[in-house]
N, C-alpha and C positions, 0 to 999 in steps of 0.2 A: 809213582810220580804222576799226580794230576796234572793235568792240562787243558787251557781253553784257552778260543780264539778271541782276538779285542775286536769289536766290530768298526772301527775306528782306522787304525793299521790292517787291516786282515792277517793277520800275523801270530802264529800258535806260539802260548806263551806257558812259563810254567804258574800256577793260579800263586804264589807268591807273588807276582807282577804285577797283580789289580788289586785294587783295595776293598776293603769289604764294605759291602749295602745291604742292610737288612731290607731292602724294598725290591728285591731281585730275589728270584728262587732257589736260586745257587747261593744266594747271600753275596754275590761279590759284583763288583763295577763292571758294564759291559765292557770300557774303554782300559788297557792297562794304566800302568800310571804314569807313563814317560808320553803316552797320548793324553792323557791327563793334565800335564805337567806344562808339556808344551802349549795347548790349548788355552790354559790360564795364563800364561805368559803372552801370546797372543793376544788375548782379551784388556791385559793389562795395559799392554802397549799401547794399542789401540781407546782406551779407556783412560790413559796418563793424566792429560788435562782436567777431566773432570774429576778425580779424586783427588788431584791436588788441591782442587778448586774447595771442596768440599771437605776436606782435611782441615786447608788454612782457613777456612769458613768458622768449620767447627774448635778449633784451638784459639783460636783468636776472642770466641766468645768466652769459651770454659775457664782459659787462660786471664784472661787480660778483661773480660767485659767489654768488649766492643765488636761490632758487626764489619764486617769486609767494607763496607760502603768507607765509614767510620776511618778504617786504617787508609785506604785511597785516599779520604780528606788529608789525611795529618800527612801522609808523601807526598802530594801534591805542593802543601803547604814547603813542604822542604824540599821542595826542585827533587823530589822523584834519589833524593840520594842520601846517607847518613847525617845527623843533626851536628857530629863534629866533623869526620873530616873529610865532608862533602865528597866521597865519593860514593860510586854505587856497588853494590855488594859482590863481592869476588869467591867468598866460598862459595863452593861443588857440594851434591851428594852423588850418590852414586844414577842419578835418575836426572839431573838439570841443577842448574844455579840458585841457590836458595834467598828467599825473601829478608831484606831488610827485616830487623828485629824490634819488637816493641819493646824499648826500655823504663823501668818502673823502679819508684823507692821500692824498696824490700821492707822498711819500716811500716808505711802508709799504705803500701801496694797503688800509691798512685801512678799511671800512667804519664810519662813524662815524655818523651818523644820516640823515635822510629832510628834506628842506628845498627850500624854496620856489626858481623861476629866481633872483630878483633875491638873495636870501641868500647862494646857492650862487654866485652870478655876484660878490655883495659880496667874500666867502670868497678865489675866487682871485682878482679883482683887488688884492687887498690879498697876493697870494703868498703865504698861510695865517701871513703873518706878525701875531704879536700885538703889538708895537711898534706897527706900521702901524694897527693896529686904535685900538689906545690913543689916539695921536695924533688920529686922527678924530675921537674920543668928546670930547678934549679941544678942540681945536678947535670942534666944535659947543657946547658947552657953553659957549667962550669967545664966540662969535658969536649964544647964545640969545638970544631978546628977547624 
């Protein structure tokens, strides 16, 4: 049974517990991995903001063709909330409250406005068809009470 200490924990481990580094002479991590693990998780927290930032930076280009500046404009332009049903975005991920969505033909891939999950989600399950839409509208209307 091998063992070494994590110099992180001071804490004698069995060398299954550190991960391997070919840049150590031992080949393996001075840190176990639960020091490891923690420490990135740390780092992460602490670091939240700006990977968000740079996340939605970078999807919003690759995605959609437009810069962060770019998507600010277009929310602004709509009071900061969905382009139908004005309100501001309510789904969670497991990390904070997620960004109003860029909605787009799927034909054209034009960019068309900035709208909430459930809109955007209404939008394609209805396959951007306005028929489908209509009927909905009539239907609810026929079912109000």
């Amino acid at each position: 049974m091998k063992i070494k200490m994590c110099t992180k924990c001071k804490k004698i481990r069995l060398i299954s517990k550190f991960s391997k580094n070919k840049n150590t002479n031992d080949k393996l991590s001075c840190w176990c991995k639960k020091c490891i693990n923690t420490s990135k998780k740390i780092w992460y927290n602490k670091n939240i903001n700006k990977i968000h930032k740079k996340f939605r930076k970078n999807n919003l280009y690759y995605k959609f063709g437009i810069s962060l500046n770019v998507y600010k404009k277009i929310l602004k332009s709509q009071n900061n909330v969905c382009a139908i049903c004005k309100q501001k975005e309510t789904r969670k991920n497991q990390f904070s409250k997620c960004f109003l969505g860029i909605d787009h033909n799927h034909n054209t891939n034009k960019n068309r406005g900035i709208l909430c999950f459930r809109c955007n989600f209404l939008i394609g399950q209805a396959k951007e068809n306005i028929k489908i839409l209509k009927n909905a509208i009539k239907y609810l209307r026929k079912w109000k009470e």
